[in-house]
C-alpha positions as CSV (number, residue, x, y, z in Angstrom):
1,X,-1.9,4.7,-30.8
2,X,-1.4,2.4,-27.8
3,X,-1.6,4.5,-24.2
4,X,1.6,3.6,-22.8
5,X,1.8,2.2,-18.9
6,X,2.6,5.1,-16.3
7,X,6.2,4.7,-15.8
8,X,7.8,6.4,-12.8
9,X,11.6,6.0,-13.8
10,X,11.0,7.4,-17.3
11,X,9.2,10.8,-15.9
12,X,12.4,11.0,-13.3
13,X,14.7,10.4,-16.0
14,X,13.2,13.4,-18.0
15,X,13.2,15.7,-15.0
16,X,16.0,18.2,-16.2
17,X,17.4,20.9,-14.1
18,X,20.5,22.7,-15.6
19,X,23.5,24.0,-12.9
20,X,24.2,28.1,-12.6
21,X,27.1,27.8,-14.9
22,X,25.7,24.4,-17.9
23,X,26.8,21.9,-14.8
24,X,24.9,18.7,-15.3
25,X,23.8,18.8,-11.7
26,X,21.9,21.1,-10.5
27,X,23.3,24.0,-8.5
28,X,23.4,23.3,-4.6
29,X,21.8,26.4,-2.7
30,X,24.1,26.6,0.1
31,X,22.4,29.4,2.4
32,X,19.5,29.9,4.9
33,X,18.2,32.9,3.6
34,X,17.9,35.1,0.8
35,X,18.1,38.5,-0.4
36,X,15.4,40.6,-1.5
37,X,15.9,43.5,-4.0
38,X,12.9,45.9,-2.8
39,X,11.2,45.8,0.9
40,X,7.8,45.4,-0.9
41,X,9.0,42.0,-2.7
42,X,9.8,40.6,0.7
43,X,6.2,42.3,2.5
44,X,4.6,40.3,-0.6
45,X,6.2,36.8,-0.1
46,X,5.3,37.0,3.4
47,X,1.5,36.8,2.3
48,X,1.5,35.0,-0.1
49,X,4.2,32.1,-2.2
50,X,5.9,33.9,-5.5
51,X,6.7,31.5,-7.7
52,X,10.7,31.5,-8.1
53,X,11.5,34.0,-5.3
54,X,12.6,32.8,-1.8
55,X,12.5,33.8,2.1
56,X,14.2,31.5,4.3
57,X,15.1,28.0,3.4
58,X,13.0,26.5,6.5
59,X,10.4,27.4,4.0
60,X,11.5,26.4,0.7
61,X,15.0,26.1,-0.9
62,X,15.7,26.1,-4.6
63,X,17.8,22.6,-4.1
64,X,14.8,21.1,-2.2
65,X,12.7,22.4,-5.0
66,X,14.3,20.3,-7.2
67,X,14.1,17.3,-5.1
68,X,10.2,17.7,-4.8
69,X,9.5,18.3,-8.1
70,X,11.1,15.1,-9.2
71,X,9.6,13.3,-6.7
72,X,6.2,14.7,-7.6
73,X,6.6,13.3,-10.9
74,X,7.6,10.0,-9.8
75,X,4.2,9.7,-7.6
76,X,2.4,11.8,-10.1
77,X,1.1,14.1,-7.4
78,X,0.2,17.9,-8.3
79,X,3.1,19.2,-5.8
80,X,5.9,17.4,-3.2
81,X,7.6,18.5,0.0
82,X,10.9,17.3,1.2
83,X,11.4,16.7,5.5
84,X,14.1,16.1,7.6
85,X,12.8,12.3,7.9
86,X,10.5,10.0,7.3
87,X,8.9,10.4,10.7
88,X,9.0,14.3,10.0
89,X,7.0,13.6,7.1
90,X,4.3,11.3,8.7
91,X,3.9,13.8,11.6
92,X,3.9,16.5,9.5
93,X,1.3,15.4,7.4
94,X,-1.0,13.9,9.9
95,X,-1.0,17.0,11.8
96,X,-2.1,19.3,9.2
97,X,-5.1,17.2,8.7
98,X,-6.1,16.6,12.3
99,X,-7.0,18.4,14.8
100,X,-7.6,17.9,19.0
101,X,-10.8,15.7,19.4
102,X,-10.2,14.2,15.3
103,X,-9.2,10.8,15.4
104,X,-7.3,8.1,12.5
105,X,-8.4,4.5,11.4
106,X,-4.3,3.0,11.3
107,X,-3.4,-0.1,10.2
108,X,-2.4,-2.0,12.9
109,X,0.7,-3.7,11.2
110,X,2.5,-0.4,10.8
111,X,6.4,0.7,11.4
112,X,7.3,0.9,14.8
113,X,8.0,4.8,15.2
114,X,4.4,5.2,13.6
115,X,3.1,3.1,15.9
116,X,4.6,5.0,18.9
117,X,3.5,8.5,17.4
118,X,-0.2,7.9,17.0
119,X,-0.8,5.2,20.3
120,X,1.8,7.5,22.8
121,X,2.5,11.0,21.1
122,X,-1.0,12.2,19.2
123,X,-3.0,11.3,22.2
124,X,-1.4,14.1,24.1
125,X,-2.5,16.6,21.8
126,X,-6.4,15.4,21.8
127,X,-5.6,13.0,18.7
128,X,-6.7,9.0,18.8
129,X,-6.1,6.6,16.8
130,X,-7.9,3.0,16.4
131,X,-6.0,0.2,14.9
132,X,-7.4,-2.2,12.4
133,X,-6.8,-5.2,10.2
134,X,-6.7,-3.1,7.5
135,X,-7.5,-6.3,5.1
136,X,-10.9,-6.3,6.8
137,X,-13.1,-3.4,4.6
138,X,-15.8,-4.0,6.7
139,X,-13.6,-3.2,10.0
140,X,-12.1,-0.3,8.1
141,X,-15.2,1.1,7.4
142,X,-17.1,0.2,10.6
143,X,-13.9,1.7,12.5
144,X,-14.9,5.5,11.4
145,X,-17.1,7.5,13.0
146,X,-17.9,11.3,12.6
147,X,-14.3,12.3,14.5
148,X,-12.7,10.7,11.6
149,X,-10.3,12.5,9.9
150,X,-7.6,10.2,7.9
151,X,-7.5,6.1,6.9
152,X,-3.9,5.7,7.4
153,X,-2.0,2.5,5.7
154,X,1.5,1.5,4.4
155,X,1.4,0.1,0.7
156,X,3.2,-2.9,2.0
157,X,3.0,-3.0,5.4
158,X,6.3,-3.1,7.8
159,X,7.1,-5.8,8.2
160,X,4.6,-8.2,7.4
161,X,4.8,-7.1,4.0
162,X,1.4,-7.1,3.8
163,X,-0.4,-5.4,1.0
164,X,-3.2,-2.8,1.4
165,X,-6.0,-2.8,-1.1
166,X,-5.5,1.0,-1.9
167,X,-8.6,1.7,-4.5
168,X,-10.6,-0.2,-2.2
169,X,-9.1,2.1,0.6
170,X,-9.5,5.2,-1.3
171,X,-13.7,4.9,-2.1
172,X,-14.2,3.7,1.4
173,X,-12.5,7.1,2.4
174,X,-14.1,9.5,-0.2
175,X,-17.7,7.9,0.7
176,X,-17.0,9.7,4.3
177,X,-15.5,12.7,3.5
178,X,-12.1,11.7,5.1
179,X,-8.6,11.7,3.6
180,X,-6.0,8.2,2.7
181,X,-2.8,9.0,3.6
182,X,-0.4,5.8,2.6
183,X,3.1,5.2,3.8
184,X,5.1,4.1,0.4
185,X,8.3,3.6,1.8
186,X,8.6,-0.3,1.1
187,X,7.3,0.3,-2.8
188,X,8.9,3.5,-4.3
189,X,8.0,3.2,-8.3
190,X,6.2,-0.4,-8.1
191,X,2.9,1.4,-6.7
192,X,1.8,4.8,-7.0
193,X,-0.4,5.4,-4.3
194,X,-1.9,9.0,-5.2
195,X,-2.5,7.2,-8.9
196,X,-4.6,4.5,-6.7
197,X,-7.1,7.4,-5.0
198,X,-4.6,7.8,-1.8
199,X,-4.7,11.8,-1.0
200,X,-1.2,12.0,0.6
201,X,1.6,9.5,-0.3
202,X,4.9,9.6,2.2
203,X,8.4,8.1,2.8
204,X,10.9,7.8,4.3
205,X,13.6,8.7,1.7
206,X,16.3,7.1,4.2
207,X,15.3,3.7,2.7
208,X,14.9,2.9,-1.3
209,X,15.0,6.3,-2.2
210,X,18.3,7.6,-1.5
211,X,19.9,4.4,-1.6
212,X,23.4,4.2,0.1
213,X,22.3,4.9,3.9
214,X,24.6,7.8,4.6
215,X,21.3,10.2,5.1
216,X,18.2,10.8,7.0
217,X,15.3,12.5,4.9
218,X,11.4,12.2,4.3
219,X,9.1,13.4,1.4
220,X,5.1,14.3,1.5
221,X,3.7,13.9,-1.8
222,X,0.2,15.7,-2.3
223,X,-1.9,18.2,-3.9
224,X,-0.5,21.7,-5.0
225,X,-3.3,22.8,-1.8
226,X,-2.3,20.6,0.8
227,X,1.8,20.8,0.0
228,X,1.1,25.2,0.2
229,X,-1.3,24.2,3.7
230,X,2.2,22.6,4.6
231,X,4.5,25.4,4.1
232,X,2.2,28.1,4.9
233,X,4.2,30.4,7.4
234,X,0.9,30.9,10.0
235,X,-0.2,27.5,9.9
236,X,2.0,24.9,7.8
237,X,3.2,22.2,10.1
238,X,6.1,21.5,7.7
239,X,7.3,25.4,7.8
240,X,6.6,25.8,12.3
241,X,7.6,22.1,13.1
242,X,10.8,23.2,11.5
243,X,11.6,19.5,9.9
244,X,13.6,20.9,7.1
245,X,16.1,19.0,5.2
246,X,19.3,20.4,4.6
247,X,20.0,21.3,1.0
248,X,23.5,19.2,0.9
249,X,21.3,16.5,1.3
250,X,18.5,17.4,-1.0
251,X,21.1,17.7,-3.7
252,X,22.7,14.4,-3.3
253,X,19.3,12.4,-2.7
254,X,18.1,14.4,-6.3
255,X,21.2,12.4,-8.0
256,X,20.6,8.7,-6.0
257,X,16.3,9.0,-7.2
258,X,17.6,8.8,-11.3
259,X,18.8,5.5,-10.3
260,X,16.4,4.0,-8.7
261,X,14.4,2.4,-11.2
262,X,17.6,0.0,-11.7
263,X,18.0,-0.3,-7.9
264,X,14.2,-1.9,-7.7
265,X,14.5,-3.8,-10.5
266,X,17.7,-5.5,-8.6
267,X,16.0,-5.7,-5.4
268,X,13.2,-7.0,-6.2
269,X,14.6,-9.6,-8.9
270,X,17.3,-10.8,-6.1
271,X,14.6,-10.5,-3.2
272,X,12.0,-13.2,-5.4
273,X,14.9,-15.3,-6.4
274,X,15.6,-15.5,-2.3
275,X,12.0,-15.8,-1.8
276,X,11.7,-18.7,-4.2
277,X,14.7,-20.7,-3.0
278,X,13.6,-20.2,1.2
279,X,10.0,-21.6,0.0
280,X,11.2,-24.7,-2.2
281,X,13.2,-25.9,1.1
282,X,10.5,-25.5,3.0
283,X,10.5,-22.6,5.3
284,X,8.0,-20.0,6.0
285,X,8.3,-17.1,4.0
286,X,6.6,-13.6,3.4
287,X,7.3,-12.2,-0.1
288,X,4.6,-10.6,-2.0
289,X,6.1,-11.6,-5.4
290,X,5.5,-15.5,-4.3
291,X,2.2,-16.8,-5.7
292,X,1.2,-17.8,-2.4
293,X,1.0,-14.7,-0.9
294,X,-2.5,-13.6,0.0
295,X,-2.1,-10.2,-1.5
296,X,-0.3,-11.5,-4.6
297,X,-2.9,-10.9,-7.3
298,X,-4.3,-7.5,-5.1
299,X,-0.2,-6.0,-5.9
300,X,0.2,-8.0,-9.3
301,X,-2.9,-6.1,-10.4
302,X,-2.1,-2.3,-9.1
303,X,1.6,-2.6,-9.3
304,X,3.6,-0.4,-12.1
305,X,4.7,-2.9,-14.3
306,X,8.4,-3.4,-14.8
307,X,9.8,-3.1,-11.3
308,X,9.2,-6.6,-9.4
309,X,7.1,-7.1,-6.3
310,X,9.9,-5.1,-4.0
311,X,13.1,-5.8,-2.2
312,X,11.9,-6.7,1.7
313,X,11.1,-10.1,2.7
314,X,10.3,-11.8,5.8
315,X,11.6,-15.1,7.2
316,X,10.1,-17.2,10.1
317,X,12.8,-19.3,11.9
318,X,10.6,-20.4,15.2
319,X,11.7,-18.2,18.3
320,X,13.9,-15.7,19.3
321,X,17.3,-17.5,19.9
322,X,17.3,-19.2,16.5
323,X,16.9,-15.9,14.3
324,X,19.3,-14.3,17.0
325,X,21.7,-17.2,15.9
326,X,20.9,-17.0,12.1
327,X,21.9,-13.3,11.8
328,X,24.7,-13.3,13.9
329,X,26.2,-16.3,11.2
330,X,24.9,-14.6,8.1
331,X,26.9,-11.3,9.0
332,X,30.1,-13.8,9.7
333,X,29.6,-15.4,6.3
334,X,29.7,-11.9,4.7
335,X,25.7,-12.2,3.9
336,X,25.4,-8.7,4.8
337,X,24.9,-6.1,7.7
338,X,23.0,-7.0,11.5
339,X,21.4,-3.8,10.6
340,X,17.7,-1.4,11.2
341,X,16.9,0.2,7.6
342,X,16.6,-0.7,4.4
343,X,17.0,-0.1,0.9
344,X,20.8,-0.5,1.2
345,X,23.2,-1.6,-1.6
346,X,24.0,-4.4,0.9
347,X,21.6,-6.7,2.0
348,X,20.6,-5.8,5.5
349,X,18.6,-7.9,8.4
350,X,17.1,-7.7,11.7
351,X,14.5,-9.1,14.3
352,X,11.7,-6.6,13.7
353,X,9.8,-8.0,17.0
354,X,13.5,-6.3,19.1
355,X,14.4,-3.8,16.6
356,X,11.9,-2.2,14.3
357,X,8.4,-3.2,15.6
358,X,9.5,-3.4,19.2
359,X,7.4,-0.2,20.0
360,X,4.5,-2.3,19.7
361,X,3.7,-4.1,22.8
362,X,4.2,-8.0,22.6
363,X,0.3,-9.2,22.7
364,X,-0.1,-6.9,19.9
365,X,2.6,-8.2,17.8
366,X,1.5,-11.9,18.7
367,X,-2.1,-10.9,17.2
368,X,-1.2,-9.7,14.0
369,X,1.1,-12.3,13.5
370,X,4.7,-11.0,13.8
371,X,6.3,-13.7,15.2
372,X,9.2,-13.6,17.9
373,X,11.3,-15.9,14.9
374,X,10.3,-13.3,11.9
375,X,13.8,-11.9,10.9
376,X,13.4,-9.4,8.1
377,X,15.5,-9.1,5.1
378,X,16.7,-5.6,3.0
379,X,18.1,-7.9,0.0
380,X,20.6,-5.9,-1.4
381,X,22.1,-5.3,-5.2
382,X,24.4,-8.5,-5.0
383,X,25.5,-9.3,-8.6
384,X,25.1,-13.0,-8.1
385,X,22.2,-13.3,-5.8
386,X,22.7,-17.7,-5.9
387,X,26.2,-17.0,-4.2
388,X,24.5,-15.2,-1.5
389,X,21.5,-18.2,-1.4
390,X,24.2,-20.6,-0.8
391,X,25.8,-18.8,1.9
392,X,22.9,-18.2,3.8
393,X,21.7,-21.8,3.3
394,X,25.1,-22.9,5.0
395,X,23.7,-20.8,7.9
396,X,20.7,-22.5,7.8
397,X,22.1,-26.3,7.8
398,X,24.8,-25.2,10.3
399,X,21.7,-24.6,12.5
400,X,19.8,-27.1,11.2
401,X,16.8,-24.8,10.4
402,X,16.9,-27.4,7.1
403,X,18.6,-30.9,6.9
């Protein structure tokens, strides 16, 4: 019998949780604390976790329960912890694994806010970080030195869209004893990073996850140790940082995640269509899905199959006034939003070098490449994506970006 490919949407699709009364949905827990029917139940719960029974929903919720167990199965990690944000998430994680004096090996093309946390924020508390073309093995490796805790890396990096080499990643990081935690907020279902030999997978389930932008929320996706390290009411970061997400949330995010192996499919068949169309005139263009993409082969090879090469990509325009200009006429020609974010049903676009990535100071962002023209694209679920091409191709003759 042939082994079948893992599929992420498929072992979503079969996550089943039944409402208090048959309801299709599962039952939102509305309420910050819960009732115990003996003293000695609650003494217990305070030592140790009892599967089913609940404290205090800054600890756990049954609604969030749902959420991370679903999203457990869709990165095939052991266990799963919903946050208040994505940021909540990466802080949350990073701080259970390091300590004052430890230090992180970060890709240096990283989100903005990431950036911020471990050059400005994590310092404060003992924590550094060095940044590295994380492309470069040999700088990777040659980075870490005793103090080393984690390798820390997006899948496809914001907003480059470069693509990290995650089994490579994941040996060089058990051959020192130190931990790959991977940023999978650009690639829900195409990758599975904790399938790949990453030890913690996050994201920011703002994005692709939820869907329709009406939310803030994060997820940590680990082992069943590292998710109860989280939550553990002495020590968890996730439990005394307090980055809980509300259960209203958690229950409407649940219903958005058994749709999103449509969404990608969309995104990422309008985003390579775009891609496509933006290279044959001539322009410069990052899109992983393109064949001449550096990382092309490296994604093709460890990708899920069935859910396209993603829905970001990058467009270089020159300098600053020109993309300025270009977005300002897309949103008039109804191409989409002038908007931070992604993962929208709308197509959404912004200048990550002011916007996004502007944390990063400017001979930084001239080094790794990110140009002051790069404006980056959320392509959205547009039914006819060649209707959209041709309006933003009037944008680009009325500026005469092409002839």
């Amino acid at each position: 019998m042939t082994k079948r490919p893992f599929d992420p949407g498929s072992r979503v699709q079969d996550f089943l949780v039944f409402g208090e009364y048959g309801d299709v949905n599962p039952s939102v827990t509305d309420s910050s604390t819960f009732t115990f029917l003996t003293p000695e139940t609650m003494e217990e719960l305070f030592e140790h976790e009892i599967e089913g029974c609940f404290l205090y929903s800054r600890h756990w919720n049954p609604t969030n329960k749902h959420l991370a167990q679903a999203l457990a199965r869709m990165e095939d990690s052991e266990s799963a912890q919903v946050c208040a944000s994505g940021m909540s998430a990466i802080s949350s994680a990073i701080l259970q694994i390091c300590d004052a004096g430890d230090e992180i090996v970060a890709a240096h093309t990283i989100y903005g806010g990431t950036y911020a946390l471990f050059k400005n924020l994590l310092p404060r508390l003992g924590i550094t970080t060095k940044f590295v073309d994380i492309q470069d093995l040999e700088e990777v490796t040659s980075a870490i030195s005793e103090q080393t805790k984690v390798i820390y890396c997006e899948t496809t990096s914001n907003p480059l869209l470069e693509i990290a080499d995650l089994p490579q990643l994941s040996e060089i990081a058990k051959s020192k004893g130190i931990r790959l935690v991977v940023d999978n907020t650009f690639s829900p279902m195409m990758v599975s990073p904790i399938r790949l030999g990453a030890d913690v997978a996050v994201h920011s389930m703002t994005k692709f996850i939820n869907g329709t932008s009406d939310c803030v929320a994060g997820c940590i996706c680990a082992s069943d140790e590292f998710i109860h390290s989280l939550t553990d009411i002495n020590s968890g970061t996730s439990m005394l940082l307090g980055g809980v997400l509300d259960s209203m949330r958690a229950a409407s995010i649940l219903k958005n995640l058994h749709s999103l192996h449509l969404r990608m499919r969309q995104h990422s068949s309008n985003a390579l269509y775009l891609a496509e169309q933006f290279q044959n005139i001539g322009l410069t263009v990052h899109y992983p899905g393109l064949s001449s993409h550096p990382q092309h082969g490296l994604l093709t090879e460890i990708m899920n199959p069935g859910y396209g090469y993603g829905g970001m990509l990058a467009l270089d325009v020159g300098n600053t006034k020109t993309a300025n200009e270009l977005m300002r006429l897309m949103q008039q020609e109804k191409v989409g939003y002038l908007a931070v974010s992604l993962g929208y049903f709308k197509t959404l676009f912004s200048m990550p070098g002011h916007s996004t990535s502007s944390e990063i100071p400017l001979e930084e962002r001239i080094e790794m490449g990110l140009s002051e023209g790069l404006v980056r694209f959320s392509i959205g679920l547009d039914n006819d994506i060649a209707h959209t091409y041709e309006r933003i191709e009037r944008c680009l003759r009325t500026l005469e970006i092409v002839k």
